[in-house]
C-alpha positions as CSV (number, residue, x, y, z in Angstrom):
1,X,0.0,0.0,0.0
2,X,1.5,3.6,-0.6
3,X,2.6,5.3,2.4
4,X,1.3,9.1,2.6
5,X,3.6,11.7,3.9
6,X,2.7,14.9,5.2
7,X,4.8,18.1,5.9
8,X,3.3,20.5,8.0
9,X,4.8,24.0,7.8
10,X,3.8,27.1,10.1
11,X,5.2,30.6,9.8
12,X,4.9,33.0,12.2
13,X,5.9,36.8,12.8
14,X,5.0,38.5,16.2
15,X,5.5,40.8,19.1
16,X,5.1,41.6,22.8
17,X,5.7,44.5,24.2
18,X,5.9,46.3,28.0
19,X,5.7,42.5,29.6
20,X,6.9,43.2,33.4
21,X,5.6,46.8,32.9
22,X,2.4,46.6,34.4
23,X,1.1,47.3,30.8
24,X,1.4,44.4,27.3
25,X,0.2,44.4,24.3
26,X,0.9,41.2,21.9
27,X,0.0,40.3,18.3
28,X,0.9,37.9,15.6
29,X,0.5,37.0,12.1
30,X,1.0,33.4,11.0
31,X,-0.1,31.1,8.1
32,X,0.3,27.2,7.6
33,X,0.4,24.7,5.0
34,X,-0.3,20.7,4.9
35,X,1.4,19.0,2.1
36,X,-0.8,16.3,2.1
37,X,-3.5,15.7,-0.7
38,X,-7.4,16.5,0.1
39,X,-10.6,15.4,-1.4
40,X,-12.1,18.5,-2.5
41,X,-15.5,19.2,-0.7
42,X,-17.4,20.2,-4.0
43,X,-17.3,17.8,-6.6
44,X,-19.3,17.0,-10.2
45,X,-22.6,15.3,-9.7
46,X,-20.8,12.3,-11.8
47,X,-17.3,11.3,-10.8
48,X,-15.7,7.8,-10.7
49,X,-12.8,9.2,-8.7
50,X,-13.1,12.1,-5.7
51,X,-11.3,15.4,-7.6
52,X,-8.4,16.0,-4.9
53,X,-6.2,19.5,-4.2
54,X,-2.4,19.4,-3.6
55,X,-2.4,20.5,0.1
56,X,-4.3,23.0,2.1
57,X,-3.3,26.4,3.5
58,X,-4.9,29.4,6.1
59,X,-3.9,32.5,7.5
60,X,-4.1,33.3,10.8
61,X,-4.2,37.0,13.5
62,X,-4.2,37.3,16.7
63,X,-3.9,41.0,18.9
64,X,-4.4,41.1,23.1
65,X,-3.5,43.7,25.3
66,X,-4.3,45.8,28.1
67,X,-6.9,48.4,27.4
68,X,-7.0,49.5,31.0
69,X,-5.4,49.4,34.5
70,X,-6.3,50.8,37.9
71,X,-4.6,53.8,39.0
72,X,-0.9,51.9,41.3
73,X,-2.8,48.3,40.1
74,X,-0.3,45.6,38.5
75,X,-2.5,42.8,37.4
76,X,-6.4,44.7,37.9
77,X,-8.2,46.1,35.6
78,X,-9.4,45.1,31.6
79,X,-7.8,43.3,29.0
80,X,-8.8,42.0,25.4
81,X,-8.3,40.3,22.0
82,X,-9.0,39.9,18.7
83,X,-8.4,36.5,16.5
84,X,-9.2,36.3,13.1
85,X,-8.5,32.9,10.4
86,X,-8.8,31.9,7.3
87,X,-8.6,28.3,5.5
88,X,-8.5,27.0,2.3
89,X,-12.6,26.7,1.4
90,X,-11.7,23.6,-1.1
91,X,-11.0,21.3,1.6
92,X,-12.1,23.0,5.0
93,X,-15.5,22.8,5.8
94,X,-14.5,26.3,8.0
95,X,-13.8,28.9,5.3
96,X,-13.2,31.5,8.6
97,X,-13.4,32.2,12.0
98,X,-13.4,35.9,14.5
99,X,-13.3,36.0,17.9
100,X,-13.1,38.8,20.4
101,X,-13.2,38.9,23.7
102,X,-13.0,41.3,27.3
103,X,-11.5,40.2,30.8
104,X,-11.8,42.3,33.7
105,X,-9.2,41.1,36.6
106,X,-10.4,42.3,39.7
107,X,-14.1,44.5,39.1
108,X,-15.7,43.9,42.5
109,X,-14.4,45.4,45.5
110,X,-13.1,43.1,48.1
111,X,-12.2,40.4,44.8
112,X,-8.7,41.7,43.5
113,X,-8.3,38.2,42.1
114,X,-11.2,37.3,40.4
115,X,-11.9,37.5,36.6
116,X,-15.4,38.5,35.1
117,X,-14.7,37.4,30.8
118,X,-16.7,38.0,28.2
119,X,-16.0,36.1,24.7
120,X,-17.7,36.1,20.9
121,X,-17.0,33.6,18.4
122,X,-17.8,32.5,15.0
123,X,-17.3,30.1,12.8
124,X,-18.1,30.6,8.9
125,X,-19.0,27.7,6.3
126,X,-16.7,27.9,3.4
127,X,-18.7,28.6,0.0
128,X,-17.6,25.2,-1.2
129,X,-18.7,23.2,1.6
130,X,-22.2,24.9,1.5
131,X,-22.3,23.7,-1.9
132,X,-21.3,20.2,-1.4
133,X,-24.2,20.3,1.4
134,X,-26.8,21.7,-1.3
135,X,-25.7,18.6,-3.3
136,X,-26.4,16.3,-1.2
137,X,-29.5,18.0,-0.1
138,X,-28.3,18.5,3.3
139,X,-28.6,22.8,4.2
140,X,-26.6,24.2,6.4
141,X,-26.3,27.2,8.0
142,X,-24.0,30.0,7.1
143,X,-22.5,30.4,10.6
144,X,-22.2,28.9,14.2
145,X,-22.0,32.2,16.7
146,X,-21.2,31.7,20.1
147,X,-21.1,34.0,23.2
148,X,-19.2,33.1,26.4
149,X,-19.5,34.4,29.7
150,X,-17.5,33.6,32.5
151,X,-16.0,34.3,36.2
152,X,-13.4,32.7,37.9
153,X,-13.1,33.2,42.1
154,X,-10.5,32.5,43.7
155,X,-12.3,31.0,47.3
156,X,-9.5,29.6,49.2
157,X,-5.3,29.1,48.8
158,X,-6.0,25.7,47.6
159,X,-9.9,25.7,45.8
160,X,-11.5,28.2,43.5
161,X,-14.8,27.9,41.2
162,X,-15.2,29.0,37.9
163,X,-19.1,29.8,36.2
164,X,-19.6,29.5,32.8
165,X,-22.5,30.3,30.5
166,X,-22.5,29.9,26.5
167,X,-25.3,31.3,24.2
168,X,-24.8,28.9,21.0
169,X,-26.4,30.2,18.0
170,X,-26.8,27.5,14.9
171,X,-24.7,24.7,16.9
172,X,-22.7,23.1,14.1
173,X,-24.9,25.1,11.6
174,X,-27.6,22.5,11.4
175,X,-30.8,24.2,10.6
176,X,-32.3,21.1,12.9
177,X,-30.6,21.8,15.6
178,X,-32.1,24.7,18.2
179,X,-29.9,27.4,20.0
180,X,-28.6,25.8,23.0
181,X,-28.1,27.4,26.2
182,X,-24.7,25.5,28.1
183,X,-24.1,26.3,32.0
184,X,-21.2,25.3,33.4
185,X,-19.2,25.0,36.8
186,X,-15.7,24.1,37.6
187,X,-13.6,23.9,40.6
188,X,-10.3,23.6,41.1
189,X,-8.2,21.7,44.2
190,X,-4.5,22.4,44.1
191,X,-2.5,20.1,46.3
């Protein structure tokens, strides 16, 4: 039997700046390739053999940062991000994604440690997926959307808890699928 190989090769530029100075901003740029062949996801209504594409490729972005600090406050205060992506739409059923997101370290008075975050996400069907679906006569939807909130407490040395609640709009952008509605709780125990 032939033996595939694949090559996987990342490229990356970035930054940081200010880390140990109370303030930091990072980003990054990045794309990656997979040497691999792929069945393409759109294909004649009549083939004898599954039209393939030499590889796949995607971009990717990412910024966070510090949008705010409070006044003689190392590690309170707001923070956020940005991450964009792109894929090849031939072969990835996930054309692109965004997400963004704000934390706030220490909001409530009395709770220097805890962290209230907020997140949105999405996740786009490629054009040539959608089609493929059409084909087969399965619709989906254009985009799953989700929207996180969350707050970690730190309770004691050893134990905190962690609330979590997601808002998922088209979950895996099945028209027959409803919105769901996730609650979640955590805990930690450090020995």
């Amino acid at each position: 039997a032939p033996v595939s190989t694949v090559a996987i090769i990342t490229t990356w530029i970035g930054f940081q700046l200010g880390v140990g100075a109370g303030r930091f901003l990072r980003g990054a740029v990045g794309a990656w390739r997979y040497t691999a062949d792929f069945e393409r996801l759109a294909q004649p209504d009549v083939v004898l053999t599954p039209l393939q594409a030499s590889g796949t490729q995607g971009f990717y972005a990412l910024l966070e940062g510090d949008l705010y600090r409070e006044p003689g406050q190392y590690l309170q205060g707001l923070s956020g991000f940005l991450q964009l992506g792109i894929a090849d739409e031939t072969v990835n059923p996930i054309g692109s994604y965004a997400g963004a997101g704000l934390v706030y370290t220490g909001l409530f008075p009395g709770r220097a440690e805890d962290v209230l975050g907020l997140g949105v996400s999405a996740a786009c069907n490629g054009d040539d997926f959608k089609d493929a679906q059409a084909q087969a006569g399965t619709p989906v939807e254009d985009v799953e959307t989700v929207v996180e909130l969350t707050y970690w407490m730190p309770l004691l040395p050893w134990f905190s808890l962690q609330l979590d609640a997601q808002y998922i709009s088209n979950p895996a952008t099945d028209p027959a699928l409803d919105d769901a509605l996730l609650l979640g709780l955590r805990y930690q125990v450090v020995f």
